[in-house]
ROMI-643799 format. One record per atom (N, C-alpha, C, CB): x, y, z; residue in one letter. Coordinates in steps of 0.001 Angstrom, whole numbers, plus 500000, padded with zeros to 6 digits. Atoms other than C-alpha are relative to their C-alpha. Glycine has a CB too. Example, Ala and Ser with C-alpha at 12.3 -4.5 7.8 and 13.67 -1.06 7.14 Angstrom:
2
500890498810500000a;512300495500507800a;500900501200500000a;499008500027501246a;499180498810499940s;513670498940507140s;499230501090500730s;500414500462498585s;
This chain:
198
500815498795500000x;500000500000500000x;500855501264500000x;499075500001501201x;499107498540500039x;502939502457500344x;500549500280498602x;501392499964501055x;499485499428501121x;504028502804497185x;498773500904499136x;500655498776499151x;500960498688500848x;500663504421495453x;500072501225501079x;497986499516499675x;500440498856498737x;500518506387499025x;501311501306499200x;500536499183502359x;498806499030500317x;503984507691497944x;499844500668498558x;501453499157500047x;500084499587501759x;503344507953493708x;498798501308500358x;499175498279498581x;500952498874499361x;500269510000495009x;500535501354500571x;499299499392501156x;499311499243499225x;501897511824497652x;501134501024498512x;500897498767501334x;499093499438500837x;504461512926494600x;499419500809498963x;500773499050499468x;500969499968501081x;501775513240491803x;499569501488500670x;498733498564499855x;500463499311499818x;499653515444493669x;500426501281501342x;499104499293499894x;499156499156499228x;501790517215496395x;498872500553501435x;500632501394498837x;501122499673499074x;498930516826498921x;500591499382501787x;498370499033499268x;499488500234498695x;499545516604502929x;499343498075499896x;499166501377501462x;500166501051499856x;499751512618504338x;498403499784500488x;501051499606500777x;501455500175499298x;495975512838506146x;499206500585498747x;499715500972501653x;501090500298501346x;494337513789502959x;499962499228499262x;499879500688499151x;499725501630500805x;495745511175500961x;498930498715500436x;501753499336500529x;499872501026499759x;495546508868503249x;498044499518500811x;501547500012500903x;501363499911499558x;491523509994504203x;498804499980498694x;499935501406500879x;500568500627501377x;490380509264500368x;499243498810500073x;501067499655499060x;500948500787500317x;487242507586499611x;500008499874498381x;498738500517500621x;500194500181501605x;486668506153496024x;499166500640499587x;499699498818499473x;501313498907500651x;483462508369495447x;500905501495499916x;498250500220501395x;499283498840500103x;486210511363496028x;501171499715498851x;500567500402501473x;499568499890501763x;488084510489492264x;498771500355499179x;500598498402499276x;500755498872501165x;486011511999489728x;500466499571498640x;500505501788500190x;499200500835500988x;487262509222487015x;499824501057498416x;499172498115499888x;500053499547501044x;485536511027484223x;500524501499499575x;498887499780499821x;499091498765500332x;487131514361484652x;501262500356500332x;499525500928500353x;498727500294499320x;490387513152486424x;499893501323501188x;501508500041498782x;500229499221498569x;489332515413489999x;500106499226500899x;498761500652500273x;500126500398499157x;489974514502492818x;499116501081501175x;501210499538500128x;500770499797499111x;487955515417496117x;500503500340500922x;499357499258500220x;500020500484498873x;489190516043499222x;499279500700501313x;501208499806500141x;501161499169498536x;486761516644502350x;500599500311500833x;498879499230500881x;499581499316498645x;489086517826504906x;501342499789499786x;499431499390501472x;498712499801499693x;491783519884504494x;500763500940501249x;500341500405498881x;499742499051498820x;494143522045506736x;499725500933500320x;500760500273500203x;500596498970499518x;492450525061505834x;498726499779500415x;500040500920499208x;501125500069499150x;489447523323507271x;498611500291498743x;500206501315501410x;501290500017500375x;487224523460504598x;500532499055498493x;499171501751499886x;500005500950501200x;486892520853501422x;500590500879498488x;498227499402499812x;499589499332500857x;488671521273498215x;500054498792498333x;501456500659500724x;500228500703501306x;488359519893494250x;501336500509499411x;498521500421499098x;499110499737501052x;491653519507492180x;500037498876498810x;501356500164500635x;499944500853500567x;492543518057489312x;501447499449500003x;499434500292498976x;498845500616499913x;495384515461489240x;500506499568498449x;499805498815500996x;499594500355501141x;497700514429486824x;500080498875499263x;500782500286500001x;500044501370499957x;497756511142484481x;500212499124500443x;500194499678499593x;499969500934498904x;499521509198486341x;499366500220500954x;501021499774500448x;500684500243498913x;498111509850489115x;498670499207499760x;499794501229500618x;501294500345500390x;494844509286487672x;500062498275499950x;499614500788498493x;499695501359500340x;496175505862486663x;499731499019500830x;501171499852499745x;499804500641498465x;497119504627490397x;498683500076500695x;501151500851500979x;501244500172499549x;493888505654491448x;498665499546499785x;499873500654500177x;500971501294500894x;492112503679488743x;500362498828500747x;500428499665498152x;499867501645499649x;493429500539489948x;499568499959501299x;501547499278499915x;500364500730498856x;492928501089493627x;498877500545500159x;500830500006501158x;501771499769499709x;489229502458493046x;499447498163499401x;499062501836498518x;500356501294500619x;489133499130490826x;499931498569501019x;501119499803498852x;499524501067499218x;490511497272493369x;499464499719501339x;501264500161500131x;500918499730498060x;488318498481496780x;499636498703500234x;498172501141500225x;500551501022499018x;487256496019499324x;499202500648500394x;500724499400501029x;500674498644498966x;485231499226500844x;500098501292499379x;500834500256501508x;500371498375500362x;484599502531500601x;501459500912499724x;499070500798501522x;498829499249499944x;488057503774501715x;501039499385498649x;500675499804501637x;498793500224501033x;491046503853499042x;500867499475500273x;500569500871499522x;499129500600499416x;493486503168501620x;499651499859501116x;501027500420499922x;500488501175499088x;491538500816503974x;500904499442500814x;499493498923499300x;499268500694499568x;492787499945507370x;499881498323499957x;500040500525501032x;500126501485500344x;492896495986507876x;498608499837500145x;500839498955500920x;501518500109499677x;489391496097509295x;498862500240499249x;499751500688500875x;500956499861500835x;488161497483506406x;498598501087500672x;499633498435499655x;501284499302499375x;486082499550508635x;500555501806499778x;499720499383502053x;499396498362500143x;487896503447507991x;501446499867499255x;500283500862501749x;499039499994500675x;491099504416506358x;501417499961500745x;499794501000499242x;498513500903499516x;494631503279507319x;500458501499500958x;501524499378498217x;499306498985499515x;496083505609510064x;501630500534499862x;499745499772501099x;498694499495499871x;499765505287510246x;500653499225498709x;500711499674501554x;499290501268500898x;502327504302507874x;501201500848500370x;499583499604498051x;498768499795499518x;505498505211509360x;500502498844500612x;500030501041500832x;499350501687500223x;506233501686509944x;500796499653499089x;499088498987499713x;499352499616501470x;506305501541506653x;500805500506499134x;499694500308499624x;499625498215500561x;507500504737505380x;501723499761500544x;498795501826501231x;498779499740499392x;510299504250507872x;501057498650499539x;499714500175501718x;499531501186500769x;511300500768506365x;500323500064499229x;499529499225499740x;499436499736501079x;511462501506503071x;500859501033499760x;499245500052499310x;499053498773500164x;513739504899503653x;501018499286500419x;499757501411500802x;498640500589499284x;516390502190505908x;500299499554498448x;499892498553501497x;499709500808500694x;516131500110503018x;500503500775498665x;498951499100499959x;499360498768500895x;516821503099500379x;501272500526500298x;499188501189500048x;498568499435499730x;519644503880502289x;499949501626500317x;500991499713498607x;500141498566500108x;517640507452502820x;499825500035501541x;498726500657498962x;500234499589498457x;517830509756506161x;499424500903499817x;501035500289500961x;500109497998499255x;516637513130507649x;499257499794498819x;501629501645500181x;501742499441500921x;512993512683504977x;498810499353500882x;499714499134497956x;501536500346499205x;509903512539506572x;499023500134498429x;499401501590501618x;501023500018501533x;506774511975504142x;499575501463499803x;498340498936500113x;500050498734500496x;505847515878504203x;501116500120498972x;500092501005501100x;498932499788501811x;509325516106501654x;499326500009499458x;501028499069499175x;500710500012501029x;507446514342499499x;498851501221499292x;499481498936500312x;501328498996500619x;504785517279499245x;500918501205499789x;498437500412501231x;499101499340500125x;507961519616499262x;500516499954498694x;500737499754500859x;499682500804501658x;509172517634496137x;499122500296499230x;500008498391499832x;501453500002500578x;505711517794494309x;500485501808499863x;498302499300501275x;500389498481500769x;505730521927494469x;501632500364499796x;498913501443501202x;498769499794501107x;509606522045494015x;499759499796498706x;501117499144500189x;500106500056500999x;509167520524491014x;498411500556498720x;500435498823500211x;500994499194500359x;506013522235490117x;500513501551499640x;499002499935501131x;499384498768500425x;507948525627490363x;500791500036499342x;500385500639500669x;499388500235501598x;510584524423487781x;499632499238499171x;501142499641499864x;500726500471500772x;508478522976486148x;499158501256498940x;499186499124500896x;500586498763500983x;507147526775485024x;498669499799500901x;499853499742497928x;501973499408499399x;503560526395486922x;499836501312500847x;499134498709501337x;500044498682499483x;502377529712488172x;500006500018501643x;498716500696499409x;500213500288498950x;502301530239491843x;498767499821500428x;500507500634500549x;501125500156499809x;498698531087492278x;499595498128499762x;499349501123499047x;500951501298500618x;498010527648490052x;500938498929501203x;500249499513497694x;499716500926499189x;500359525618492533x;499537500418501646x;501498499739499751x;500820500005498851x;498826526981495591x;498634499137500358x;499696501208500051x;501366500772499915x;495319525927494567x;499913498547499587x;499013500680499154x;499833501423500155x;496826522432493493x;500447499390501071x;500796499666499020x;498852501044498730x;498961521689496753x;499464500376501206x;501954500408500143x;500636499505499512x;496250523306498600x;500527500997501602x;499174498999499932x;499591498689499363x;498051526486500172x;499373501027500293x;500729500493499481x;501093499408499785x;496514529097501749x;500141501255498609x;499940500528501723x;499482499173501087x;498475531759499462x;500972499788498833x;500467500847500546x;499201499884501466x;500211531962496013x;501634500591500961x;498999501591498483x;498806499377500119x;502831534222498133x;500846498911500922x;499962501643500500x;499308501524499278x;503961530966500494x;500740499184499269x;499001498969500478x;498854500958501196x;505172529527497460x;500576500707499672x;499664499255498704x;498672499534500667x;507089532159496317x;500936500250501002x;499880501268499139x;499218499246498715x;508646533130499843x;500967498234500066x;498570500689501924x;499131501452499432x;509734529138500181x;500750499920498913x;499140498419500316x;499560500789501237x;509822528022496787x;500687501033498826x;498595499188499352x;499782499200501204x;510953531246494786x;501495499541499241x;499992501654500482x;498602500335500201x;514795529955494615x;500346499766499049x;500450499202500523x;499846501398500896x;513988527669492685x;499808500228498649x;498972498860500357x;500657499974501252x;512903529115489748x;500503501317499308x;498404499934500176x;499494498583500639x;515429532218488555x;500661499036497996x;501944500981501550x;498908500706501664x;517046529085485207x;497741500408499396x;501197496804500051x;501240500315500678x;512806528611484385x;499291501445499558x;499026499078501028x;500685498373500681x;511815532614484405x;501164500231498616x;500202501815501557x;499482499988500982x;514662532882482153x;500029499097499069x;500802500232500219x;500488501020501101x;513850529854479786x;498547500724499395x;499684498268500771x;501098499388500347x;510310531685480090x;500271501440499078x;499266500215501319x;499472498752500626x;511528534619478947x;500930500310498805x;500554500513500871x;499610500623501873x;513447532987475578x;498874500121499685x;500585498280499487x;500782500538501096x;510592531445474642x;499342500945500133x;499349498704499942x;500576498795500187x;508591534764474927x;500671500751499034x;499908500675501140x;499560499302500975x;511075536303473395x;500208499407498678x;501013500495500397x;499653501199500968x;511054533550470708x;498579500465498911x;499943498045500937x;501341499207499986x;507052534450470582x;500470501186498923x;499492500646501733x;499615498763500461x;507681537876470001x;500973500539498753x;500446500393500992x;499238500547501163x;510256537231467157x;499270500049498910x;500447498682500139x;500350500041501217x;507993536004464919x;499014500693499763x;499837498950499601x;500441499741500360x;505471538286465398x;500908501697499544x;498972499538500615x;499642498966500180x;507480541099465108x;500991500008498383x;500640500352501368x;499202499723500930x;509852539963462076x;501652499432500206x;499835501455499892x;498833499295499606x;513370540100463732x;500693498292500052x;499873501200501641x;499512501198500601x;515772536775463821x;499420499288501055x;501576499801499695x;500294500799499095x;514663534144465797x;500989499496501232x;499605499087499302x;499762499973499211x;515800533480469103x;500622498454500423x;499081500624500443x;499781501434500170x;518226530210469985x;499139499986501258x;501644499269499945x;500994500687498893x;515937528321472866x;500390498615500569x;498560499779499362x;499705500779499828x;518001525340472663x;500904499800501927x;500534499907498679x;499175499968498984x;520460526033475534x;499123500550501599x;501239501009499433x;500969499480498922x;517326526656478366x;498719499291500091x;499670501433499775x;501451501006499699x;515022523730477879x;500014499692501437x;499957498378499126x;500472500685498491x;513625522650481383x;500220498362499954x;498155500317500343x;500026501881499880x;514426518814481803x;498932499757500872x;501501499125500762x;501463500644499025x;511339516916483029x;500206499491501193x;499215498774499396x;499910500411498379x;510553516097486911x;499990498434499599x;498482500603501222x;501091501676499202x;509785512049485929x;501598499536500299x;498593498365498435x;498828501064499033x;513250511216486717x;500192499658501285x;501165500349499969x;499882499802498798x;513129512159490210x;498752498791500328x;499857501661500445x;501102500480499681x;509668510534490317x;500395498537499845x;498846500545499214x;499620501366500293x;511032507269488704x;500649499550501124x;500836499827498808x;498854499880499407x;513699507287490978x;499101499407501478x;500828501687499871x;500523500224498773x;511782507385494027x;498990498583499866x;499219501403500470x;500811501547499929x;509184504663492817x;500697499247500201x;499311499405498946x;499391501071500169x;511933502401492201x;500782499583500928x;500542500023499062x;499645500127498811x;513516502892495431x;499375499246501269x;500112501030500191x;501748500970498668x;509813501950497636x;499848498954499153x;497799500996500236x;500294501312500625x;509434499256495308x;501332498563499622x;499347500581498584x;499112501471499838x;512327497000495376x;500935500540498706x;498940498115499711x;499313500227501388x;513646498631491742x;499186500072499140x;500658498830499756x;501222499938501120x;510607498325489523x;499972502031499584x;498010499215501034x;500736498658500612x;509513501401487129x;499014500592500265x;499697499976498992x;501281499573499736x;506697503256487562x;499388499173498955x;499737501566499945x;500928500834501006x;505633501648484114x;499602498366500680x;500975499809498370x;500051501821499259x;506370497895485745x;498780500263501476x;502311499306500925x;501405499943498985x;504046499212489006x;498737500240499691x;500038500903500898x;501144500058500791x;501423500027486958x;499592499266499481x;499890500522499356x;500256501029500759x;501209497356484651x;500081498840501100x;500985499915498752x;500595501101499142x;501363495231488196x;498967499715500537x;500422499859500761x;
């Protein structure tokens, strides 16, 4: 059960007690939304998640015994702790000094070089303000305003006439390495593709 907790946890950059307080009626299969009824600012919130994610949460809506997503053994409410867990698979990674909040640290790191706006990662990682992410997370993102700011000026190029702009030397490299990385660590080695297709 820890490894979607974690692909999740990464996917959607949401605190461990919302995750881990997911009912299957709170996915939203046909518009890829998720639900969640109780967050830290105390009142319910609708996002949408990304494919994968969507994916992982196909199989374990597919897969329910119950209502909950991540069902304790009893099947009667949703799993409380996993720092058993959590703490097992980090010995066994060979990882220290991360607690599962990182993971939601990770998620809007890579959301802010990734180019997403602050406002739009606030209301995805459910923050109270847009300016919380820039006060933590602004660091992070002086190579991506300037990549933004080629390809604007790249934009602007052709409508204006003038030579085109190189863009090569300021591409953003994609977050799934990190993401791979970490699946394959909680999982013994497997891909995200190989956990999926399990």
């Amino acid at each position: 059960m820890l490894l979607p907790i974690v692909l999740l946890a990464l996917y959607v950059g949401r605190r461990q007690g919302e995750i881990l307080g997911l009912r299957r009626q709170d996915f939203d299969r046909e518009n890829g939304y998720l639900y969640f009824r109780k967050t830290k600012k105390g009142e319910p919130d609708h996002v949408p998640v990304p494919p994968a994610a969507q994916r992982v949460l196909e199989k374990l809506c597919a897969e329910g015994r119950c209502d909950w997503v991540f069902p304790n053994d009893s099947l009667t409410g949703p799993v409380k702790r996993i720092s058993t867990a959590f703490d097992c698979a980090k010995r066994r990674a060979g990882i220290t000094n991360f607690r599962f909040h990182d993971l939601r640290h990770t998620a809007v790191s890579y959301m802010v070089m990734a180019g997403v706006g602050y406002f739009t990662i606030a209301q995805l990682a459910g923050h109270t303000t847009p300016t919380m992410i820039e006060q933590r997370y602004g660091h992070l993102s002086p190579k991506h305003r300037q990549a933004s700011a080629v390809l604007f000026g790249s934009y602007m190029d052709r409508l204006t006439g003038e030579s085109p702009t190189e863009i090569t030397d300021v591409r953003m490299q994609p977050a799934t390495p990190i993401v791979v990385q970490v699946a394959g660590l909680l999982s013994g080695g497997l891909s995200l593709h190989q956990v999926e297709a399990a």
